[in-house]
C-alpha positions in Angstrom: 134.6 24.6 140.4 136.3 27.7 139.6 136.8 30.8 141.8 134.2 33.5 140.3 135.7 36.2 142.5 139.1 35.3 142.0 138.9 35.5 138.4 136.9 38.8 138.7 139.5 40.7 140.9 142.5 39.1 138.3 140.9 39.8 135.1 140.0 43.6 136.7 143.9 44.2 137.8 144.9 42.8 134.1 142.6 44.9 132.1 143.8 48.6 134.3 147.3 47.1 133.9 147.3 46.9 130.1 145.0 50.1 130.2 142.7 48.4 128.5 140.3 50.0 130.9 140.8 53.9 131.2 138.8 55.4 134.0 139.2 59.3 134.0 135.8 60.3 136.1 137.4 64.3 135.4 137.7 63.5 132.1 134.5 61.8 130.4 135.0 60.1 126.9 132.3 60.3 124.6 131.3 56.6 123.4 129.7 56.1 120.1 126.2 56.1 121.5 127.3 59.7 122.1 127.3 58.7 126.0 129.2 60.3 128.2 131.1 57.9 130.3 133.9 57.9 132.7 135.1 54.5 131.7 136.4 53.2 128.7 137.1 49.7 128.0 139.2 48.3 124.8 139.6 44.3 125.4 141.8 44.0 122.0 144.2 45.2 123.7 144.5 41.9 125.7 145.3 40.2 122.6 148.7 42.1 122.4 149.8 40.9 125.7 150.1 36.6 125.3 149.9 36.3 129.9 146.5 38.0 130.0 145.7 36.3 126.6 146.1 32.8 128.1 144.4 33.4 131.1 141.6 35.0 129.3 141.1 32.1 126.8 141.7 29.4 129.8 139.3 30.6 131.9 136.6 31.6 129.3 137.3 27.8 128.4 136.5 26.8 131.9 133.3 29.1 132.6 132.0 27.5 128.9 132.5 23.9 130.3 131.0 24.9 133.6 128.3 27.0 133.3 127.2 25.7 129.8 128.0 21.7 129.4 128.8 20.3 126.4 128.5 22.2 123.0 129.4 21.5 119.4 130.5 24.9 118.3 131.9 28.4 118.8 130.7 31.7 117.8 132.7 35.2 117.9 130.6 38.3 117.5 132.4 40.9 115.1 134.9 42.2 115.3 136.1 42.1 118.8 135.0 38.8 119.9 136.1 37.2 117.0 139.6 36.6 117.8 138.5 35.5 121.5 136.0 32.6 119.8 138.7 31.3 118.2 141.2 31.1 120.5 138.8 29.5 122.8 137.7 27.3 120.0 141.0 26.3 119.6 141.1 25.4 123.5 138.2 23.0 123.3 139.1 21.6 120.0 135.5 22.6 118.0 134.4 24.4 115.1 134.5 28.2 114.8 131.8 30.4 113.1 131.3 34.0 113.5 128.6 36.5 113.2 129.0 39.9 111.1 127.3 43.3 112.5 125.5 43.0 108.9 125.0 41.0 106.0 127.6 41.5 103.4 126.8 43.9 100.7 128.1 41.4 98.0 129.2 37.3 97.3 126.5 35.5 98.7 125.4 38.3 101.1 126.1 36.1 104.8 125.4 37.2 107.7 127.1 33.9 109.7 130.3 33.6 108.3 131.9 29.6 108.4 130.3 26.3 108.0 127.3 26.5 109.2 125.5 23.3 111.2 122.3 23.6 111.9 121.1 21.8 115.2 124.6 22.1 117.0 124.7 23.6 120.2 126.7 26.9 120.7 128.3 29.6 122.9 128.3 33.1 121.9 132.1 34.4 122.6 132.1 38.5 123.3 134.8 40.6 124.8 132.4 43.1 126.5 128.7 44.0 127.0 127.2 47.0 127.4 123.3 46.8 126.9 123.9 43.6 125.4 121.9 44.2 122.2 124.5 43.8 119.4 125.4 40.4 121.2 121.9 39.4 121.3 121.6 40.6 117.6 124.4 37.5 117.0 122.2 35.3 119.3 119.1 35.6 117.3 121.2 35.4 113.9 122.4 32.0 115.1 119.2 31.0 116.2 117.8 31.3 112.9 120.2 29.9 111.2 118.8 26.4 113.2 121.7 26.7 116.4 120.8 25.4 119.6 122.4 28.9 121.6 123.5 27.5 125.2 124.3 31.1 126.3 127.0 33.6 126.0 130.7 34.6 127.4 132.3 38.0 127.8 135.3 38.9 129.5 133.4 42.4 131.3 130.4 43.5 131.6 129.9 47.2 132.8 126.2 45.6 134.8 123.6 47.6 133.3 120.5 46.8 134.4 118.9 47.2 130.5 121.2 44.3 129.4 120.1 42.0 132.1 116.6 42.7 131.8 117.3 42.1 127.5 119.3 39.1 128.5 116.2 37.9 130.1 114.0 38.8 127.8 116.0 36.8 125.3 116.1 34.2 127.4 119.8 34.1 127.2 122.2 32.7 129.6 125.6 34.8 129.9 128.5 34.9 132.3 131.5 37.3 132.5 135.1 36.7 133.5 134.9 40.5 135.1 131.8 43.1 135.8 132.0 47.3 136.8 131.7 46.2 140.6 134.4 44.1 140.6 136.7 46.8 138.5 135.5 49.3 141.0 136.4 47.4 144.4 139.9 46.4 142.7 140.7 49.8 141.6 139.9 51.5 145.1 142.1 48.7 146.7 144.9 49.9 145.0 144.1 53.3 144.7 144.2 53.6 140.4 140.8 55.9 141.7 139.6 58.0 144.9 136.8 57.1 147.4 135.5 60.2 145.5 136.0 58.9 142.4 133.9 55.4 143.0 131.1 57.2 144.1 131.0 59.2 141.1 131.6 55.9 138.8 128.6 54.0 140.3 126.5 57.3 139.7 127.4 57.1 136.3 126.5 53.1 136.3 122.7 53.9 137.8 121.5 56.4 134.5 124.9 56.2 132.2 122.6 57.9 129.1 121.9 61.0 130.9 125.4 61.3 133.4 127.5 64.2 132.4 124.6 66.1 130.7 
């Protein structure tokens, strides 16, 4: 069995190491749902650093055989998860297939790009949910496509209570190496943000579409 906490607190010191999480609760960016948000997270960033890289993909590999048994295939979601599928499908030794945002608007007009192999069972790679929907958009791609979708894996997962409850509603198993509350207890630890600060940032976690406004 792996350590779930371990792996939580590790991932959540690489990712403010890298700064591929920013936390600036003075200083809100603006995410493209027009949020405001005192967090941002940018998990490509991992890619460039070939440590955190191969710890990601090893322990993603060992949540997938885990939580999730045995499975046929990998999926990336586009574009960021795409690069984590396949180094994890490269790990296990399976197929990789990924899943566009869109069809193409030309060719053969694909949505699920790869061989696709209907009846196989899968895992959704992702590097990071939010209210889960564009990864659940992938899930029900694959679905129709005839996949057998054993769940999904994400490096972080800011814990909004919408993508659980749309998780659910899926019914869609998903695991992350890393979650906000893990982030948060690492970072007051070792003072990257006040006492102040974290209970600003799980204000901000509670109603993130209306903070700042």
């Amino acid at each position: 069995m792996f350590n779930k906490t371990e792996i939580e607190q590790q991932v959540a010191e690489f990712l403010l190491q890298i700064k591929a999480i920013k936390l600036q609760p003075d200083n809100p960016f603006t995410w493209a749902s027009g949020w405001k948000a005192p967090i941002y997270c940018d998990n490509r960033i991992t890619l460039s650093h070939p440590t955190i890289r191969t710890y990601i993909r090893q322990k993603l590999t060992v949540v997938i055989q885990e939580e999730f048994g045995a499975i046929g295939c990998i999926a990336g979601v586009a574009t960021a998860g795409i690069p984590q599928g396949v180094l994890v499908a490269q790990e296990l030794g399976l197929p990789f297939i990924y899943v566009r945002s869109k069809p193409k608007d030309h060719g053969t007009g694909s949505l699920i790009e790869g061989e696709i192999m209907p009846g196989k069972r899968i895992v959704v790679i992702e590097d990071l949910i939010s209210t889960g929907k564009s990864s659940l958009q992938a899930v029900e791609a694959l679905r129709n496509a005839g996949y057998e979708v054993a769940g999904l894996a994400a490096i972080f997962n800011y814990g909004f209570d919408a993508a659980t409850e749309n998780f659910k509603q899926a019914n869609c198993k998903f695991f992350t190496l890393s979650n906000y509350s893990a982030l948060l207890k690492y970072a007051e630890k070792h003072q990257y943000i006040s006492a102040d600060d974290v209970d600003l940032l799980r204000k901000w976690r509670v109603s993130p579409e209306t903070w700042g406004q």
